[in-house]
C-alpha positions in Angstrom: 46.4 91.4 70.4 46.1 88.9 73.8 42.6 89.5 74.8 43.4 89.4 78.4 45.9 92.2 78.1 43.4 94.0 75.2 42.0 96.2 77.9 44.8 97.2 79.8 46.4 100.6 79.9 49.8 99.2 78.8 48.3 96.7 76.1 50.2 98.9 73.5 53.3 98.3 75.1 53.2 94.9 76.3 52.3 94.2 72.5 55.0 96.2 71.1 57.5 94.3 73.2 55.8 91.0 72.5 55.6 91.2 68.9 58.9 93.2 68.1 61.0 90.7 66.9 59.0 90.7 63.8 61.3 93.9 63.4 64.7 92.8 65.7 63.9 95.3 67.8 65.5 94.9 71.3 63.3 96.4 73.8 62.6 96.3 77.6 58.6 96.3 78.6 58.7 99.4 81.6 55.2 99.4 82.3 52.2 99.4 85.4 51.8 95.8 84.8 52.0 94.3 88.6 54.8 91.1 89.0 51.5 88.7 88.9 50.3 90.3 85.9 53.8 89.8 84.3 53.9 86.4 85.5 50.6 85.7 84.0 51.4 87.4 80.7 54.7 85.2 80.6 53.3 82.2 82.2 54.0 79.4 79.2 57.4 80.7 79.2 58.2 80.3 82.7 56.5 77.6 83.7 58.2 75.5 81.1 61.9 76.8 82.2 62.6 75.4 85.8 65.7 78.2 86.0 63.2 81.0 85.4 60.2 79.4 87.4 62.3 79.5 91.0 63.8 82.7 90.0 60.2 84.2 89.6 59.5 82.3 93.1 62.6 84.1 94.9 62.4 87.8 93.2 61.7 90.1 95.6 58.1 91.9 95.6 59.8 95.3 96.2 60.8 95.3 93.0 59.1 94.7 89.2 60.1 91.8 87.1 61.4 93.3 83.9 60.6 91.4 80.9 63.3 92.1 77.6 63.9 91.4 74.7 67.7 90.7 73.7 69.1 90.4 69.9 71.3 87.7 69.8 72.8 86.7 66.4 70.3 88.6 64.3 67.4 86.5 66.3 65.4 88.7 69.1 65.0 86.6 72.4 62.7 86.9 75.4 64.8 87.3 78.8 64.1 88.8 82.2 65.7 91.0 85.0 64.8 89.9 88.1 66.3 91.4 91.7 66.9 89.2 94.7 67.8 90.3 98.0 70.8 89.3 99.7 71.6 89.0 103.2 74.8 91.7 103.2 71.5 94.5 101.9 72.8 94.1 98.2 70.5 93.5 95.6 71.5 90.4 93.1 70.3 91.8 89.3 69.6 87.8 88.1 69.5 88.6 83.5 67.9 85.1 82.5 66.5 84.4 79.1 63.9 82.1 78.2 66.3 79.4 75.7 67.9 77.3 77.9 71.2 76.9 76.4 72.3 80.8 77.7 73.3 81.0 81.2 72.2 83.2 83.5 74.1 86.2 84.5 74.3 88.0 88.0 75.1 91.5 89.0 75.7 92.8 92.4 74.3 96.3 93.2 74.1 98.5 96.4 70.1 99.9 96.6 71.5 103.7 96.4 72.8 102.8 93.4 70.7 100.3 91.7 68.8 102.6 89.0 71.9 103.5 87.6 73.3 99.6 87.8 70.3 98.5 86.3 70.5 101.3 83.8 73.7 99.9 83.1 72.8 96.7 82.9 69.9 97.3 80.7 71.7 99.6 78.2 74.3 96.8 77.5 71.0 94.4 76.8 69.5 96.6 74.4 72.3 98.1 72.8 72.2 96.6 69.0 75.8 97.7 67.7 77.3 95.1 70.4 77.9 91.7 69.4 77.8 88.4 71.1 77.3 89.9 74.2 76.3 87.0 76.5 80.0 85.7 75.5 81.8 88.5 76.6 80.8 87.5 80.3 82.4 84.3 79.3 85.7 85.2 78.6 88.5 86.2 80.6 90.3 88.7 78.6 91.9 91.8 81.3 90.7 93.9 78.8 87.0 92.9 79.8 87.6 93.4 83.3 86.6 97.1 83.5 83.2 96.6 81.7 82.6 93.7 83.9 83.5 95.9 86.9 81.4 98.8 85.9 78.4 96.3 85.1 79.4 95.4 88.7 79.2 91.5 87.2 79.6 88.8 89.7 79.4 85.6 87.5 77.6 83.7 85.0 75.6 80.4 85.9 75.4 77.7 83.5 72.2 75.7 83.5 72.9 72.3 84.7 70.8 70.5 87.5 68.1 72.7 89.0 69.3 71.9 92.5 73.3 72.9 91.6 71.3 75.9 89.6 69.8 77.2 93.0 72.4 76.0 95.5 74.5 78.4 93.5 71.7 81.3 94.0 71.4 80.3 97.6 74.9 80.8 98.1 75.1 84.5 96.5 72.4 85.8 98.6 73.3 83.9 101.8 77.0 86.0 101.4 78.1 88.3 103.8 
C-alpha cells in the first residue's frame, strides 16, 4: 500500500479503488480524503494531463473531487468528477479521465438537485452491463436524446489545444 496514505482512515478504500482494476472492477473512491489530499494522491496523473491539471485548478472547493474508475473495453481506467460553478448558480459536473484520447464530458445541474444528477451521472460510469459508453455521448441518434436529457448532458469536449480546451470551459460557466 502507498505509505503516505498507509495511515489514513480511508487507506483501505483509496487502495481498493487504486488497485481494482486488477479485478475490472469499476468503482468511485467516496471517502474523507480532503481535495489536496486527492490531488496529492493523484498528483503524477494530473500533473502530466494539462486538461485535468486546469480542471483541478478551477473546481470549486465546496465541493470534493471524485476520483473513478470507468471500464472501458474490458480495461478499467482512472477518471474524475469534478464540479465548477457557473455564473447562472448551475453547477458544471466536468467527467474527465486520465488517457487523453477520451474527451471530456459536461453536465449541467441545478444545486437542489445535484446529488441526484451526480447519482445519475455516476451510476451510468459504474454501471458494467453498458457498453461503449463514452460513445454514446458522441452520437446523435433521437433515440439517445432522453438519456442525454435525463443525464442533463451538455456536450462533450475533445482534447485539442489547451487554450481552445479552456476557452470552451470558460464559455460554459461564463453562460447566463
Amino acid at each position: 500500500m502507498d505509505q503516505h496514505i498507509g495511515n489514513h482512515p480511508d487507506s483501505k478504500e483509496y487502495y481498493d479503488f487504486k488497485y481494482s482494476d486488477l479485478l475490472n472492477i469499476p468503482f468511485i473512491l467516496k471517502s474523507k480524503l480532503s481535495n489536496q489530499e486527492i490531488l496529492e494522491l493523484y498528483k503524477e496523473s494530473i500533473d502530466k494531463i494539462p486538461y485535468l491539471k486546469y480542471l483541478a485548478s478551477i473546481h470549486h472547493e465546496d465541493f470534493k473531487i471524485i476520483p473513478i474508475r470507468e471500464l472501458n473495453n474490458g480495461k478499467s481506467e482512472e477518471g474524475f468528477l469534478f464540479r465548477i460553478r457557473s455564473n447562472n448558480g448551475n453547477v458544471l459536473i466536468i467527467w474527465e479521465n486520465v488517457n487523453e484520447a477520451r474527451a471530456t464530458f459536461v453536465f449541467k445541474s441545478n444545486e437542489d438537485y445535484l446529488d441526484d444528477d451526480l447519482a445519475a451521472i455516476e451510476s451510468y460510469i459504474v454501471d458494467s452491463n453498458l457498453k461503449n459508453k463514452r460513445l454514446f455521448f458522441h452520437i446523435l441518434d433521437p433515440a439517445t436524446a432522453p438519456i442525454k436529457l435525463k443525464m442533463k448532458f451538455v456536450k462533450s469536449i475533445d482534447h485539442r489545444r489547451i487554450e481552445d480546451y479552456q476557452k470552451d470551459i470558460e464559455k460554459l460557466i461564463q453562460e447566463r
